[in-house]
TORDREN-130403 format. One record per residue: residue in three letters; x negated, y negated, z negated of N, C-alpha, C, O in turn. Coordinates in steps of 0.2 Angstrom, whole numbers, always signed. Layout:
<sites>
{ALA, {X, Y, Z}, {X, Y, Z}, {X, Y, Z}, {X, Y, Z}},
...
</sites>
This chain:
<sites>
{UNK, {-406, -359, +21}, {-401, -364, +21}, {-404, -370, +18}, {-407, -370, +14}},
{UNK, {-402, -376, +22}, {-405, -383, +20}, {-403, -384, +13}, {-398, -382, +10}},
{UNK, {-407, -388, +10}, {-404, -390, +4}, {-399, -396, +2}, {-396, -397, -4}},
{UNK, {-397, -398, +10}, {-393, -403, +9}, {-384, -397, +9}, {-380, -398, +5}},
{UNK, {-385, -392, +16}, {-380, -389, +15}, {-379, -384, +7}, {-374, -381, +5}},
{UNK, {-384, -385, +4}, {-382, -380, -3}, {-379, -385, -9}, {-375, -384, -14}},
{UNK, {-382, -391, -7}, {-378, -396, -10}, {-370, -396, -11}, {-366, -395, -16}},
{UNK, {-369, -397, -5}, {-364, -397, -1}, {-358, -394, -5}, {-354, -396, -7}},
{UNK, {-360, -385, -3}, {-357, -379, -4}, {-355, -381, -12}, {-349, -382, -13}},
{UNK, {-361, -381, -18}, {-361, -385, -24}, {-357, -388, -26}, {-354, -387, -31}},
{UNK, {-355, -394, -22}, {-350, -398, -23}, {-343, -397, -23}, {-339, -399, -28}},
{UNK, {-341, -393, -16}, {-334, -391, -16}, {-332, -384, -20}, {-327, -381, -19}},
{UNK, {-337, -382, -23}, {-336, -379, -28}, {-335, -380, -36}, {-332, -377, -40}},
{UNK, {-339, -386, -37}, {-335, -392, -43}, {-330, -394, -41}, {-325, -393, -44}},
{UNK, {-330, -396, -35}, {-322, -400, -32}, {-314, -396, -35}, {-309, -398, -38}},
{UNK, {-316, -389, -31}, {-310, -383, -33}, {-311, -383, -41}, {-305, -384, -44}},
{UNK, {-315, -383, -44}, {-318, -380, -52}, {-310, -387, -52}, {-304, -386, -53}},
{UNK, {-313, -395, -53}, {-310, -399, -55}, {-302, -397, -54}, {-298, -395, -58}},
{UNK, {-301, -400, -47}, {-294, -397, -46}, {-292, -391, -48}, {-286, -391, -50}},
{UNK, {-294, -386, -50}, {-288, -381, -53}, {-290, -381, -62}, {-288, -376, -64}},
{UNK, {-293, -387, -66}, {-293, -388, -72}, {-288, -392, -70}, {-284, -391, -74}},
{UNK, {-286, -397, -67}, {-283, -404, -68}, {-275, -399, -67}, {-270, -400, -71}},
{UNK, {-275, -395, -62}, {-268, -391, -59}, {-268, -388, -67}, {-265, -391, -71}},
{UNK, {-271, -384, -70}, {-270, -383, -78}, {-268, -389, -83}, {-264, -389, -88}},
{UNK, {-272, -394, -83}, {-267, -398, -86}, {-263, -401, -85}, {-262, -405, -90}},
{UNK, {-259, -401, -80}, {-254, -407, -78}, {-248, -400, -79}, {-242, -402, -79}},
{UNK, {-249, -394, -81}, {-245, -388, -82}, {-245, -389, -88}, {-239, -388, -89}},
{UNK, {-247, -390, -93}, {-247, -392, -101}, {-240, -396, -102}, {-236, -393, -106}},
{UNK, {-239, -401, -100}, {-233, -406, -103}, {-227, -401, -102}, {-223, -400, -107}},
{UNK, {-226, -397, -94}, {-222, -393, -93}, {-220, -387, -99}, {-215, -385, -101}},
{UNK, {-228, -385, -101}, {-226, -378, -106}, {-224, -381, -112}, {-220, -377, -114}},
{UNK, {-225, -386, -115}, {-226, -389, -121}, {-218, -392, -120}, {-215, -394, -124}},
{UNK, {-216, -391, -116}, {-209, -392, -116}, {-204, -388, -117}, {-199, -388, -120}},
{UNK, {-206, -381, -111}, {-202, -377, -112}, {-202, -372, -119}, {-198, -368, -121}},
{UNK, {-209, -373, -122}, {-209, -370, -129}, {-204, -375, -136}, {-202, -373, -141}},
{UNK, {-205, -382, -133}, {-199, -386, -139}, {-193, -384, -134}, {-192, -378, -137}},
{UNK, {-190, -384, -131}, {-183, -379, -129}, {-183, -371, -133}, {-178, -370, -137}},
{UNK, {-188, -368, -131}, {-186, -361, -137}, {-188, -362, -140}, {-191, -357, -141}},
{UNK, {-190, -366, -144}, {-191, -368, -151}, {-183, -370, -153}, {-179, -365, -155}},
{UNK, {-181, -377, -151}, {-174, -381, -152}, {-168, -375, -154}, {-164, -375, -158}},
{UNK, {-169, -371, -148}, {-165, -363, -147}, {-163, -361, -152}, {-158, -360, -155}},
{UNK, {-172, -357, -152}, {-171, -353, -159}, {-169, -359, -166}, {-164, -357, -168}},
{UNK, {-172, -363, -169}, {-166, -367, -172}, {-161, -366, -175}, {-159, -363, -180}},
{UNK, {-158, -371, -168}, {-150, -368, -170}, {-147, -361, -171}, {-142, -360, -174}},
{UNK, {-151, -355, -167}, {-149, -349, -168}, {-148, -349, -177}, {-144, -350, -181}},
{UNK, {-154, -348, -178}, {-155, -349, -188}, {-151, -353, -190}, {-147, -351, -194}},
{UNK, {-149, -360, -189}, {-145, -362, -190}, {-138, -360, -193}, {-135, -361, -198}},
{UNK, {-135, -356, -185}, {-129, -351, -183}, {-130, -347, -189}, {-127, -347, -194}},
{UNK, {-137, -344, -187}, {-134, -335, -190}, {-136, -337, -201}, {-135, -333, -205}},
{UNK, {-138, -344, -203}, {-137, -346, -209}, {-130, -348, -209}, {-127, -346, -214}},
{UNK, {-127, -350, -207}, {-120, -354, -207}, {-115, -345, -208}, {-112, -344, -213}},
{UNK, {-116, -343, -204}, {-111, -337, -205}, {-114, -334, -210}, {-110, -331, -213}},
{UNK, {-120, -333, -213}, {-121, -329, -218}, {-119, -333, -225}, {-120, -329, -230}},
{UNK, {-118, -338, -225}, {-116, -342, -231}, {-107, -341, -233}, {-105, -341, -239}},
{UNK, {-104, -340, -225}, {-96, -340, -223}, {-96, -330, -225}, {-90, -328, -226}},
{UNK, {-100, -327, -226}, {-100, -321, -227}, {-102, -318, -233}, {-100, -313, -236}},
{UNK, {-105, -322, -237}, {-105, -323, -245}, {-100, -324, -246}, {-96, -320, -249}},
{UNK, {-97, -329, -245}, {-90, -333, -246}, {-84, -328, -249}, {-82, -327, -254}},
{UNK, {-83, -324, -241}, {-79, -320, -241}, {-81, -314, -244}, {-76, -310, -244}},
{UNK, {-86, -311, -248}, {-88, -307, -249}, {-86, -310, -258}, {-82, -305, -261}},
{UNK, {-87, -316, -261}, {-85, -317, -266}, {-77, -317, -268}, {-75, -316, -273}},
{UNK, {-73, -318, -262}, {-66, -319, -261}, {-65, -311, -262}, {-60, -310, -265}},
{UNK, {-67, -307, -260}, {-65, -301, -259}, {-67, -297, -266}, {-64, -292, -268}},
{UNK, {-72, -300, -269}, {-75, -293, -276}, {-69, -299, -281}, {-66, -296, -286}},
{UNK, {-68, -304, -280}, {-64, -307, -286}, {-56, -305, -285}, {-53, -303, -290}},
{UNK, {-52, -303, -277}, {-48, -298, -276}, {-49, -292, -279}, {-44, -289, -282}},
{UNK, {-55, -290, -278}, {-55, -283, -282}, {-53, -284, -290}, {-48, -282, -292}},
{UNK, {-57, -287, -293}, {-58, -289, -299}, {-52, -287, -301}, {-51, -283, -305}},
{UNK, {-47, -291, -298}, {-41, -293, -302}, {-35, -288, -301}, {-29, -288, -302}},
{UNK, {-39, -283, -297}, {-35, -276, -294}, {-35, -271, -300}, {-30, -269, -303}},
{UNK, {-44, -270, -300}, {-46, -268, -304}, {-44, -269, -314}, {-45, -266, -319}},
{UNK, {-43, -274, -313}, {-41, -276, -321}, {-32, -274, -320}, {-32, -269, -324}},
{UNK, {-26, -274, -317}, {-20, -273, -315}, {-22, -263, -317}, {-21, -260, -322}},
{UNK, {-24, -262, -312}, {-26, -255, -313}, {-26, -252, -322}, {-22, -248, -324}},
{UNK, {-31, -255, -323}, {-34, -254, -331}, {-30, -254, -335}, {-30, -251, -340}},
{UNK, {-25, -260, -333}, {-19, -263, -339}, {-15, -256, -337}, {-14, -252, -341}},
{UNK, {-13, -255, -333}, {-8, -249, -331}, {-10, -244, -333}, {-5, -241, -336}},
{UNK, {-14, -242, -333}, {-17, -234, -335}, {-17, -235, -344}, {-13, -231, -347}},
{UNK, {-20, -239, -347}, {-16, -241, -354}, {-10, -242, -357}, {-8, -241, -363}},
{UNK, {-8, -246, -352}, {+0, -244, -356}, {+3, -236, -354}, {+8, -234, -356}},
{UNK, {-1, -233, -350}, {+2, -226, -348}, {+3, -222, -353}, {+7, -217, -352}},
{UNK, {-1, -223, -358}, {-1, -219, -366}, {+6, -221, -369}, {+9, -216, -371}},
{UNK, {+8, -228, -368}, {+10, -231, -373}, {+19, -229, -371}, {+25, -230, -374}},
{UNK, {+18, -226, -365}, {+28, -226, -364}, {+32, -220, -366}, {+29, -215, -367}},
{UNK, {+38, -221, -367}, {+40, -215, -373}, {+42, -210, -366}, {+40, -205, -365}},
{UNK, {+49, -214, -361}, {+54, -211, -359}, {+51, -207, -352}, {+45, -210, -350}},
{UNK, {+53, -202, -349}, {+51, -202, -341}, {+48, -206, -338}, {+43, -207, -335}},
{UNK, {+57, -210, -338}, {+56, -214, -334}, {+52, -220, -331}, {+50, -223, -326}},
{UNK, {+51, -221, -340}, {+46, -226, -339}, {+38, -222, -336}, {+35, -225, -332}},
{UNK, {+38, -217, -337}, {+32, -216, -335}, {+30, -216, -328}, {+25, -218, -326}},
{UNK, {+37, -213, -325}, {+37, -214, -318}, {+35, -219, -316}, {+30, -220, -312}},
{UNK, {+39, -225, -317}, {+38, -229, -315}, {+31, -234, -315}, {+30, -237, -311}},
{UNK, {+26, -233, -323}, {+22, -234, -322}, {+17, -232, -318}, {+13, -236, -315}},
{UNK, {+16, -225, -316}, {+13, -221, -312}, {+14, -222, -305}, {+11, -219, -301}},
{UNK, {+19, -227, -303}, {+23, -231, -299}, {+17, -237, -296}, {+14, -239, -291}},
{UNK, {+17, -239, -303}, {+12, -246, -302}, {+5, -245, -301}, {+1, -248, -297}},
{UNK, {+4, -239, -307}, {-4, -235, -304}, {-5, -234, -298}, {-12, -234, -297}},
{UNK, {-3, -233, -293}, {-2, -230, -286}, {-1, -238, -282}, {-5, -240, -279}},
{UNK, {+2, -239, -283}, {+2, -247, -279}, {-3, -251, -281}, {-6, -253, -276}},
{UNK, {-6, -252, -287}, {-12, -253, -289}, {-18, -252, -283}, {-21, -256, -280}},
{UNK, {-19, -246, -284}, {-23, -241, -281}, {-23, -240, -273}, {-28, -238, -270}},
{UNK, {-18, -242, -272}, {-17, -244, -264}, {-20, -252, -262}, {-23, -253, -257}},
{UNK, {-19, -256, -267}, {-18, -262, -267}, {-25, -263, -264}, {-28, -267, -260}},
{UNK, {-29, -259, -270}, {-38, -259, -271}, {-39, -255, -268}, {-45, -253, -270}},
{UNK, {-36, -251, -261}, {-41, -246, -258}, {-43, -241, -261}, {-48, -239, -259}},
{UNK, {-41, -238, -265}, {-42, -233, -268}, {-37, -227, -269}, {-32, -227, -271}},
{UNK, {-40, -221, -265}, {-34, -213, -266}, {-33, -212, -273}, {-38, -213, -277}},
{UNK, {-28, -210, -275}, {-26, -208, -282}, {-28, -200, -281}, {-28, -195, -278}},
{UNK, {-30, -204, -290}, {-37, -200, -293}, {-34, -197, -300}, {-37, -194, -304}},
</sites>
C-alpha cells in the first residue's frame, strides 16, 4: 500500500475519531439538562413528601393532646368512682367511664 494512501486511510480515521468526540459533546448540554430536570423533580418531591410530613406531625400532636385530655376525663372518673355513695351514682359514673373510653378508643377494661 502507497504511503500516501496509508495516510489517507490515517486521516479519516481521525476524521471519524474527531466527529464522534464532537457528536459526544454536543450530547453533554442535552444530559446536563435532563439531569437538572430530575434533579428539579426530585426537589420538589422532597419538598412535597417534607411538607406532608410536617402536616403529619401536626396532626399527630392534635391527636395525642385529644388523647391526653381523654385520658385525664377518664382518670378523673375512675377516682371519683370510689367517691359515690348511691347506685345510682355509680351507674352513672360507670356511664362516663364507658363513654370516656369510647371517646379514647378504648374497650372497657
Amino acid at each position: 500500500m502507497s504511503p500516501e494512501l496509508q495516510g489517507l486511510i490515517q486521516l479519516q480515521q481521525l476524521d471519524a475519531t474527531v466527529a464522534e468526540a464532537r457528536a459526544k459533546i454536543a450530547a453533554y448540554p442535552l444530559r446536563i439538562a435532563e439531569a437538572d430536570a430530575r434533579l428539579e423533580e426530585a426537589d420538589r418531591e422532597v419538598a412535597q413528601a417534607t411538607d406532608n410530613l410536617k402536616a403529619s406531625q401536626e396532626e399527630r400532636r392534635v391527636v395525642e393532646k385529644d388523647a391526653a385530655v381523654f385520658q385525664g376525663r377518664l382518670s378523673k372518673f375512675k377516682d371519683q368512682l370510689s367517691a359515690v355513695k348511691t347506685n345510682r351514682e355509680y351507674q352513672a359514673m360507670q356511664h362516663e367511664i364507658e363513654t370516656a373510653q369510647k371517646d379514647l378508643g378504648q374497650p372497657w377494661s
